[in-house]
C-alpha positions in Angstrom: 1.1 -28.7 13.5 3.1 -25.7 15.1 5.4 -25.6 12.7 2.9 -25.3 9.4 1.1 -22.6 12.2 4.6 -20.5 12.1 5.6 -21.3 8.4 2.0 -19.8 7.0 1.3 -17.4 9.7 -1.9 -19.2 11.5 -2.9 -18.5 15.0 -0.9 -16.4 17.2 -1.7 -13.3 15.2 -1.1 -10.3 17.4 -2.2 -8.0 14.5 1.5 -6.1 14.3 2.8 -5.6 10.7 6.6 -4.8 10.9 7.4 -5.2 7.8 4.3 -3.6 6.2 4.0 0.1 5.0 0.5 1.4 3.9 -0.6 4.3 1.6 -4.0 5.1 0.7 -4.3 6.3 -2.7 -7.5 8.2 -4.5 -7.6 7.4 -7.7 -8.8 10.9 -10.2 -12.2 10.5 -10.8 -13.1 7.7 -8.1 -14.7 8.1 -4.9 -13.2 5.1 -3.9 -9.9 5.1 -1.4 -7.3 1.9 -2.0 -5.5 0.6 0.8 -2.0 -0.2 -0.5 0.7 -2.7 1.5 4.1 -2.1 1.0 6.5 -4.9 2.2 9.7 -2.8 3.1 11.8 -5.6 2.9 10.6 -7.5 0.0 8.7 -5.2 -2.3 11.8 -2.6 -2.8 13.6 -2.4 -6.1 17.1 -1.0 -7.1 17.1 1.4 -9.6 20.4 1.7 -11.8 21.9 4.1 -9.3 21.2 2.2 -6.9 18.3 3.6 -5.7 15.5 1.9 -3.8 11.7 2.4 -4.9 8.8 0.7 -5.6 5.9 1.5 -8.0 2.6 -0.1 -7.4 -0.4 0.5 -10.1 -3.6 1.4 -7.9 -6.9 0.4 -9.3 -10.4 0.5 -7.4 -12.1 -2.7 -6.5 -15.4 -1.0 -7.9 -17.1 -0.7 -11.4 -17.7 2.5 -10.7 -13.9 3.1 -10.4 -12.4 2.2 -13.7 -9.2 4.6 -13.6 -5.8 3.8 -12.2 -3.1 5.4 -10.0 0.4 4.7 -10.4 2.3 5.0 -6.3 5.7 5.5 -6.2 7.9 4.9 -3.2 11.2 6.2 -2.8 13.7 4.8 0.1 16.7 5.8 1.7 19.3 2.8 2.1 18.1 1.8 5.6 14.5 1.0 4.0 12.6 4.1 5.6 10.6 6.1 3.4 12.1 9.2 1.7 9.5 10.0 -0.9 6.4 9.6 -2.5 4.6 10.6 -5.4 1.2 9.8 -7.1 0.2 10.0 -10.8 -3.6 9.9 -11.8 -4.4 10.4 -8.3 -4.2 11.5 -4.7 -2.4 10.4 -1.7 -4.9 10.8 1.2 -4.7 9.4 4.7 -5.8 6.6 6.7 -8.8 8.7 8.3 -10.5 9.7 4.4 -10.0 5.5 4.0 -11.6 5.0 7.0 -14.6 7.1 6.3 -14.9 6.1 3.1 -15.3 2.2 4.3 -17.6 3.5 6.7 -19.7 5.0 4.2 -19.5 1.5 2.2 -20.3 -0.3 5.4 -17.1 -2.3 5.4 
């Protein structure tokens, strides 16, 4: 049973996230903030000079938030963030999501 444990992740969670890099994106028009999870090592594309990114389309959870955001990551060659860039939207931080989810009671 250990092994299915380490293989999917169950028990032993000590809540760190190495390989996750969050964003929290505002989409134009919504007062609703998106939590995004970038996996540094897996989500990361080459580009055809070689250059890492990822894009991510950002859409509320809300039907009151019916517009997208488009995030896109840029990384140097050792995975660490070198850029970023929002279109239809705002990057905010992790304080405006967390008072947002207050306000929604989450």
């Amino acid at each position: 049973m250990e092994f299915f444990k380490k293989l999917f992740g169950g028990g032993g969670d000590t809540g760190e996230d190495r390989a996750g890099l969050y964003f929290y994106v505002k989409p134009q028009g919504c007062t609703e903030v998106v939590r995004v999870r970038i996996d540094k090592n897996n989500d990361p594309s080459l580009d055809d000079d070689n250059i890492l990114f990822v894009r991510k389309t950002v859409r509320g959870t809300s039907y009151k938030c019916t517009r997208s955001a488009e995030l896109y990551v840029l990384f140097t060659a050792d995975r660490k963030v070198k850029d970023t860039e929002v279109t239809g939207g705002a990057l905010v931080t992790q304080a405006d999501y967390e008072a947002w989810a207050a306000e929604q009671g989450a």
